[in-house]
C-alpha positions as CSV (number, residue, x, y, z in Angstrom):
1,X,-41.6,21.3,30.5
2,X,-41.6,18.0,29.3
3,X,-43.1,17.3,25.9
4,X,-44.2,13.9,24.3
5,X,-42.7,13.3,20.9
6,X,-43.3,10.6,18.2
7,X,-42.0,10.1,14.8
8,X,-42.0,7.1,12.3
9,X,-39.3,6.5,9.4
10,X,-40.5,5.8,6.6
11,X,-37.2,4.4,4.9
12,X,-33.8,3.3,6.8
13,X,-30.8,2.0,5.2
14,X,-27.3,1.2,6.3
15,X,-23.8,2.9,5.2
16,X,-22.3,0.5,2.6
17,X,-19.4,0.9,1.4
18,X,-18.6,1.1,-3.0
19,X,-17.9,-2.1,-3.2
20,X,-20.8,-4.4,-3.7
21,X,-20.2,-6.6,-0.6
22,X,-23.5,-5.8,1.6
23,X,-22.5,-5.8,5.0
24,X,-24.5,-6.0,8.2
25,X,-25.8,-2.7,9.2
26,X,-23.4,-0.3,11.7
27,X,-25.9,1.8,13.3
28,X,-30.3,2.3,12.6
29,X,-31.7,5.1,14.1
30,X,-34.6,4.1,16.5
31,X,-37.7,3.5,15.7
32,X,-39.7,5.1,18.3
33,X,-37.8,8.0,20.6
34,X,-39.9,7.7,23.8
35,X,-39.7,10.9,24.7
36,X,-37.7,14.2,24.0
37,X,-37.3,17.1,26.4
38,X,-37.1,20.5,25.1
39,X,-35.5,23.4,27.2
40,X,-36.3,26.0,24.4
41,X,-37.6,26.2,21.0
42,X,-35.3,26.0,18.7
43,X,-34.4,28.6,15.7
44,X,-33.5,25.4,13.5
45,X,-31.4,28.5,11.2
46,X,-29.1,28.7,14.0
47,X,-25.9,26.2,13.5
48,X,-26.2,22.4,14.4
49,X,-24.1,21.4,17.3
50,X,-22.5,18.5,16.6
51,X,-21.6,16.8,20.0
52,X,-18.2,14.1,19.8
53,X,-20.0,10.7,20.8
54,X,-18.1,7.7,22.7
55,X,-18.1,5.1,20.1
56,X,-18.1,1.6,21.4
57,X,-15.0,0.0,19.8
58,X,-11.6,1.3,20.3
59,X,-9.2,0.9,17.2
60,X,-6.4,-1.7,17.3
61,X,-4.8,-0.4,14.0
62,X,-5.4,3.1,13.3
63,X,-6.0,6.3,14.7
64,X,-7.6,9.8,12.6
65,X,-4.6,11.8,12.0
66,X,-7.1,14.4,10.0
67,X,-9.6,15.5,8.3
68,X,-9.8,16.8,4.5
69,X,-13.2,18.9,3.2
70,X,-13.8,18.0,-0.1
71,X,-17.5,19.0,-0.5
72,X,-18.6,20.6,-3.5
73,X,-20.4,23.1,-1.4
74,X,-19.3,23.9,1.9
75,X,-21.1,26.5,3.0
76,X,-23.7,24.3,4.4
77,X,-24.5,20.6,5.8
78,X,-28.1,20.8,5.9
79,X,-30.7,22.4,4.4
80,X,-33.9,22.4,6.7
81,X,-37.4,23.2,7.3
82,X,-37.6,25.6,10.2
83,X,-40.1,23.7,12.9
84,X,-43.3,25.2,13.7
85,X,-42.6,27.8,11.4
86,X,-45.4,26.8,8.7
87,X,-42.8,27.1,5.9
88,X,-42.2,24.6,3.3
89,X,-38.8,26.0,2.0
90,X,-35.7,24.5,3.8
91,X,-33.3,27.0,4.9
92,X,-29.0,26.1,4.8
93,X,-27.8,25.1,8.1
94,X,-24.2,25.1,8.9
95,X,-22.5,23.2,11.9
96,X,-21.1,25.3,15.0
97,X,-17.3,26.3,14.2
98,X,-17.9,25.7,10.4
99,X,-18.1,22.4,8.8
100,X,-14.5,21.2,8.5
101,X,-13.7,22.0,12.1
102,X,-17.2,20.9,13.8
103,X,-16.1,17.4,11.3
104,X,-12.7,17.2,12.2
105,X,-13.4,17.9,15.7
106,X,-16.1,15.2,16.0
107,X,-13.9,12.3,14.3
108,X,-10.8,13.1,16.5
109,X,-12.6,13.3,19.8
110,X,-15.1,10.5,19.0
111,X,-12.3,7.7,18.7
112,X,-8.9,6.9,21.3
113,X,-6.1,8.3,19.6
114,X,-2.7,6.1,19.7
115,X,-0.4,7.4,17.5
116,X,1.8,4.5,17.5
117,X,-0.7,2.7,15.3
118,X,-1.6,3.6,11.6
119,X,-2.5,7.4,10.6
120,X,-5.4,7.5,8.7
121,X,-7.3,10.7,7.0
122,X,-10.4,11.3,6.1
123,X,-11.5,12.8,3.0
124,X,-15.1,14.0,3.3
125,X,-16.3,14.2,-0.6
126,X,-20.0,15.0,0.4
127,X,-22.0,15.4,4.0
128,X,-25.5,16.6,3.1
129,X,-29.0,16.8,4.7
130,X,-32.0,17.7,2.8
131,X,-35.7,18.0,4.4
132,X,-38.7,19.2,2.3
133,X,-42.3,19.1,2.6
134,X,-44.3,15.2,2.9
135,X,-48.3,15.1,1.7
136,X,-49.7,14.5,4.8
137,X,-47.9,17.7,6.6
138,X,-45.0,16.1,7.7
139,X,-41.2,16.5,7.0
140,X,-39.3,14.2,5.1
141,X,-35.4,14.4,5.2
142,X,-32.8,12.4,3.3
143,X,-29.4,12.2,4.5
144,X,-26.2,10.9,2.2
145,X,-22.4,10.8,3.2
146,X,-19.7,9.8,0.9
147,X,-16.0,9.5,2.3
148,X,-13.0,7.5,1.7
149,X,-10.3,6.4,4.5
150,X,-6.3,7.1,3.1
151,X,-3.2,5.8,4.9
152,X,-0.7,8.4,5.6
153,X,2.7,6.9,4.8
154,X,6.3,8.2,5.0
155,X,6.4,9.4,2.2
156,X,3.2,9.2,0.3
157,X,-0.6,8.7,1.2
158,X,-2.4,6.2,0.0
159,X,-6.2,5.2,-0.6
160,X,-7.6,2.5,2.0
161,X,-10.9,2.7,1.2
162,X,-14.3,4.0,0.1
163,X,-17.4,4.8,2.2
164,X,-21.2,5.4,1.1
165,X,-24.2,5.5,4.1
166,X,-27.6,7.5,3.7
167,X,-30.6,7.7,6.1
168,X,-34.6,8.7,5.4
169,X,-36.6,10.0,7.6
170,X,-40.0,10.8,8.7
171,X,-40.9,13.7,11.0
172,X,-43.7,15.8,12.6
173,X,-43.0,19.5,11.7
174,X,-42.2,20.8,15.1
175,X,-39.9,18.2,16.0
176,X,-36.2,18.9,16.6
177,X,-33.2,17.4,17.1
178,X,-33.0,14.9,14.0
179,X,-30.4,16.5,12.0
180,X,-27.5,16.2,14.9
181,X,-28.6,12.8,15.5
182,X,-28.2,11.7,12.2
183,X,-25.0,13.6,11.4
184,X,-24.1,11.9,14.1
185,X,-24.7,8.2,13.4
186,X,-23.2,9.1,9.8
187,X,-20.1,9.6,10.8
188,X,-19.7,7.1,13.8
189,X,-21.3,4.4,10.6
190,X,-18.2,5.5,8.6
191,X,-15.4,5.2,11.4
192,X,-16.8,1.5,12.5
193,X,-16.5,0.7,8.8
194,X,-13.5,1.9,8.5
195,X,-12.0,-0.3,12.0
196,X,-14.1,-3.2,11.0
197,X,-12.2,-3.1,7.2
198,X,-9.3,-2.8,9.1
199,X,-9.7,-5.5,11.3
200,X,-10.4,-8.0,8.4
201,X,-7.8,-6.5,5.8
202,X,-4.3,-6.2,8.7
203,X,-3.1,-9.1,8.0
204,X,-3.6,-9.6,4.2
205,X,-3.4,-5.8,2.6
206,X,0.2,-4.6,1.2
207,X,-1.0,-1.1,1.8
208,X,-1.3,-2.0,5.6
209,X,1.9,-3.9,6.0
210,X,3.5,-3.2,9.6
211,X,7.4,-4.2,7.6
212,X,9.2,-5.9,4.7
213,X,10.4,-9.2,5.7
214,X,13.3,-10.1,2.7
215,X,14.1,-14.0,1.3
216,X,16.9,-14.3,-0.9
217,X,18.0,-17.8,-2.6
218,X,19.7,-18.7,-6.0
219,X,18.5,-20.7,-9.1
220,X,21.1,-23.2,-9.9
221,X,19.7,-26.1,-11.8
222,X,20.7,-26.9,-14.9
223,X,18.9,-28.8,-18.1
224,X,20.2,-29.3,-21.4
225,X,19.6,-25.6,-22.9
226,X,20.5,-22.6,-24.1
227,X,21.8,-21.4,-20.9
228,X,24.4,-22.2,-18.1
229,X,23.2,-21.3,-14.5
230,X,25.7,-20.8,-12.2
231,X,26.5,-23.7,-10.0
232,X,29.7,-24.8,-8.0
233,X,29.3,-28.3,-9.0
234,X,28.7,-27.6,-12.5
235,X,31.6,-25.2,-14.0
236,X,32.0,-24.5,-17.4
237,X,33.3,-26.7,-20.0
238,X,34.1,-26.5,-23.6
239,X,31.3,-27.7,-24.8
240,X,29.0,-24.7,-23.3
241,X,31.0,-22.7,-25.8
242,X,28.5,-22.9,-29.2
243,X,28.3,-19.5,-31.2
244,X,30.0,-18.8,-33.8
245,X,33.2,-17.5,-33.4
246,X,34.3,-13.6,-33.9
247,X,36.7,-12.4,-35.6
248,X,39.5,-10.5,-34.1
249,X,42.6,-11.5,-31.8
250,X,40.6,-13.4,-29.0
251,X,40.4,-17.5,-28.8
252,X,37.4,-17.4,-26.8
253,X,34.7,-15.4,-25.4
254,X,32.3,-15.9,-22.8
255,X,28.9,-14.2,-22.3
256,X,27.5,-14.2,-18.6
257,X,24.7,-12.4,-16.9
258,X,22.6,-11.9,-14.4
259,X,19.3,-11.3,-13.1
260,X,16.3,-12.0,-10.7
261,X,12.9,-12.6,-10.1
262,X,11.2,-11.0,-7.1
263,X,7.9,-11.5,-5.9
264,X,5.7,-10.0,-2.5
265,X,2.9,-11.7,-0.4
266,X,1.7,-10.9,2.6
267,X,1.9,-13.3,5.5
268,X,0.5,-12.1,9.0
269,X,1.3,-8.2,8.4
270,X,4.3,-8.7,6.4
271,X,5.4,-8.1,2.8
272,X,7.6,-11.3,2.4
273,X,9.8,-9.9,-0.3
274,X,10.7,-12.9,-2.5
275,X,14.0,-12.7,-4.4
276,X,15.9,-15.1,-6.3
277,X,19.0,-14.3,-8.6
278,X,20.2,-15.8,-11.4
279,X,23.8,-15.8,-12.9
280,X,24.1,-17.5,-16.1
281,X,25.9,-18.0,-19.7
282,X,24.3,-18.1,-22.5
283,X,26.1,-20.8,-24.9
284,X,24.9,-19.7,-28.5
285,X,26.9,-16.0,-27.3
286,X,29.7,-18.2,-26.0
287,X,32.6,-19.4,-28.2
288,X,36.0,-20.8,-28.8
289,X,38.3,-20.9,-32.0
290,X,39.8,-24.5,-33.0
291,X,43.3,-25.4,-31.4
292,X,42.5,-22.7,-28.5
293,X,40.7,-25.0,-25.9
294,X,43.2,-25.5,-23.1
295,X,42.8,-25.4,-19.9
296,X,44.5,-22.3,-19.0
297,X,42.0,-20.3,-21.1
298,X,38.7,-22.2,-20.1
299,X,40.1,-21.0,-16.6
300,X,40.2,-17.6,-18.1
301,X,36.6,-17.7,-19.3
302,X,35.3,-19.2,-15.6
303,X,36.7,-16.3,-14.3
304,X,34.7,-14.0,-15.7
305,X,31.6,-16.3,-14.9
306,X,33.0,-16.2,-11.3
307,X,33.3,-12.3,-11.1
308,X,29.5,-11.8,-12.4
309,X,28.5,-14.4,-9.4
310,X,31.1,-12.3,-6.7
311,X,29.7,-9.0,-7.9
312,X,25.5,-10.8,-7.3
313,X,26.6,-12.2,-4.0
314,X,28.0,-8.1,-2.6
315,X,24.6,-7.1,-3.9
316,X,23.3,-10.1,-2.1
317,X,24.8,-8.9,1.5
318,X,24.2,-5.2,0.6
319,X,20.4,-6.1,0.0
320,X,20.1,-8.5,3.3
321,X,21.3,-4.9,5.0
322,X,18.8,-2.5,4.2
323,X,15.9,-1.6,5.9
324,X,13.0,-2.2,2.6
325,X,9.9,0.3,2.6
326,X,7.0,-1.0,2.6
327,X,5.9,1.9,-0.2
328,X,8.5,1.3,-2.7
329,X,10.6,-2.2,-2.0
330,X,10.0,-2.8,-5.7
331,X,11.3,0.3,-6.8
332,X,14.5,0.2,-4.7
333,X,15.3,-3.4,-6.0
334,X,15.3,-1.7,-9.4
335,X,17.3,0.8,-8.5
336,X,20.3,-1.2,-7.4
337,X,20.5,-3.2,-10.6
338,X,21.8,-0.5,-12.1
339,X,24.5,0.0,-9.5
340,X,25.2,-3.8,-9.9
341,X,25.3,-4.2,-13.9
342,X,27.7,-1.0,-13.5
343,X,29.9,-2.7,-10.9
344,X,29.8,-5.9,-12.7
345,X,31.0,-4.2,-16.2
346,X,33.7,-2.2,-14.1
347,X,35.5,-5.1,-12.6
348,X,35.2,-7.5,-15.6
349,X,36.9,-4.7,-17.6
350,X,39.6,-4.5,-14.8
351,X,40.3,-8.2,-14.7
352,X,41.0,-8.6,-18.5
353,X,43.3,-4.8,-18.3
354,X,45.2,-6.8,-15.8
355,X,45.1,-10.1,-16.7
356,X,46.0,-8.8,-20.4
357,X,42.5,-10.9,-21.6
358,X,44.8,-13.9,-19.8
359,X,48.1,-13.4,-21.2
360,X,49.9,-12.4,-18.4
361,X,50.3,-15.6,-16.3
362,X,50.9,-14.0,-13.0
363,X,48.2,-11.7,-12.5
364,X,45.8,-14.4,-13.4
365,X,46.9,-16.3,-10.8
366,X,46.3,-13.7,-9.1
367,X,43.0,-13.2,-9.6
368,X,42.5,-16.5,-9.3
369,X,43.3,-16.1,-5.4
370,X,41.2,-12.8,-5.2
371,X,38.0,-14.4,-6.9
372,X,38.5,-17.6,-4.8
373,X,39.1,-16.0,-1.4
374,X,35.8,-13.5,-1.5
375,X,33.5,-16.4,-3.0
376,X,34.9,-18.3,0.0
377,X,33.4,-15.2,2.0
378,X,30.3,-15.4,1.0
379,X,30.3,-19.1,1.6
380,X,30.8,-20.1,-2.2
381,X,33.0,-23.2,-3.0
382,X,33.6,-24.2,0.5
């Protein structure tokens, strides 16, 4: 038996997401359904099938690795007014299988899955469907969905983004079939958000980066400062030496350092991970007693400038090496300072133990050789 059903909404609007960017609208619900065909009457107390639908877009970037119920209350989805029945009081309605599992099932089998591309979850904070009684005998139902998309990394997972949709509705009392259809459309709204916000955000969003893409270089130039950057064509001279000097056996004393800058963009899918280093002395820390600038000992003093550049330009190679993370390439920068600082303060101790803070002639030539032969490694001074 065929029967001829009509229903008019009284109020549509599209899923938007948080933000306050309005986008077009993903999916409306007909107007008019020409017709419906009913094999039985339906106990609408009975669970709500919800049927996977074939959505029309395939994901390029993503596939749904999972689904997380975060409902307040879960023991329902809907809470409706039987048809027919000449009740006013809507009655919880739960989905076939349970919630989670009729949700879970619908999002995974609704979309092609390619697990090469991005896992995403999603986190369903509320799915609800409320009808109740309209003035002119009618049932009026008011649908709301609130999810939010996170990326499952290696070793985190992090948010993507937020999702907010609704639907009204307008419906004879002995009509069926509403609820499914627009639990339906609710979800399929959310997922073509979620690809269409990936398909706009691939190429520009850190959290979405495919790989780290790392640019080392050097700051060398000098001005007329407090400070001495390290530079093959500019080594030190006497005059760089301005502090005060100590007191103690010493005739000079240098102070050198290092650091860097490092920056991220992303260009076409890829964090390009900007570093630049910077070895330098400082000249009001630096300085030189009367009668003691030769230049044996301004060799001495280069020497530790040289070791502090050797020590950045390992760190250097070791960095150009390693395979960055897209999650934590700042974090792992940070950690190898702390290797190189120690490194640094290690071998400039073993220089002077050796070198007898310059004394002993031979082992500073020495050192000379060693210092010159792996700068000339790493393509410094040739």
């Amino acid at each position: 038996m065929t029967k001829k059903l009509n229903f008019t909404v009284t109020g549509l609007f599209p899923f938007f997401p948080k933000t306050l960017h309005f986008l077009p609208i993903l999916f409306l619900l007909p107007i008019l359904l020409s017709s419906y065909t009913l094999a039985k009457t339906v106990d609408m107390q009975d669970p709500i099938l919800l049927k996977p639908v074939k959505l029309d877009f395939t994901p390029n970037e993503f596939y749904i690795a999972g689904l997380i119920d975060e409902r307040k209350d879960p023991s329902a989805v809907a809470w409706l007014i039987p048809p027919g029945s000449g009740k006013d009081k809507a009655v919880p309605v739960d989905l076939v299988g349970g919630g989670k599992a009729a949700m879970e099932a619908f999002v995974l089998q609704s979309l092609a899955r390619d697990e090469s591309l991005r896992p995403v979850i999603v986190r369903v904070k509320e799915l609800r469907l409320r009808e109740k009684p309209a003035s002119n005998g009618s049932v009026e139902g008011e649908l709301a969905l609130d999810v939010d998309f996170d990326l499952r990394r290696t070793k985190d997972t992090v948010h993507l983004v937020s999702y907010q949709g609704g639907m009204r509705y307008t419906r004879p009392p002995r009509q069926t079939g509403m609820a499914e259809m627009g639990l339906s459309r609710a979800l399929g709204g959310a997922l073509e958000y979620l690809h269409q916000w990936m398909e706009r955000e691939k190429d520009t969003k850190v959290k979405l980066a495919r790989g780290v893409k790392l640019f080392i270089n050097d700051y060398t130039q000098n001005r007329d400062d407090d400070t001495v950057f390290y530079n093959v064509d500019r080594p030190l001279k006497w005059d760089d030496f301005r502090g005060k000097p100590q007191s103690g056996r010493f005739s000079a004393s240098v102070f050198p350092g290092f650091s860097w800058e490092a920056k991220s963009e992303v260009v076409e899918g890829y964090i390009h991970f900007h570093i630049q280093t910077k070895v330098y002395m400082l000249k009001s820390s630096s300085w030189v007693r009367e009668g003691s600038k030769t230049a044996y000992g301004l060799n001495h003093e280069q020497r530790h400038f040289d070791i502090v550049k050797l020590v950045v330009e390992r760190f250097k190679r070791k960095l150009l090496g390693m395979e960055f993370s897209t999650e934590d390439h700042d974090s792992m920068l940070g950690y190898y300072y702390v290797e190189v600082y120690r490194e640094m303060n290690r071998l400039q101790d073993e220089y002077d133990r050796e070198t007898q803070h310059g004394l002993n002639k031979t082992m500073q030539e020495k050192w000379n050789r060693r210092i010159d032969e792996e700068l000339r490694e790493f393509g410094v001074g040739t």
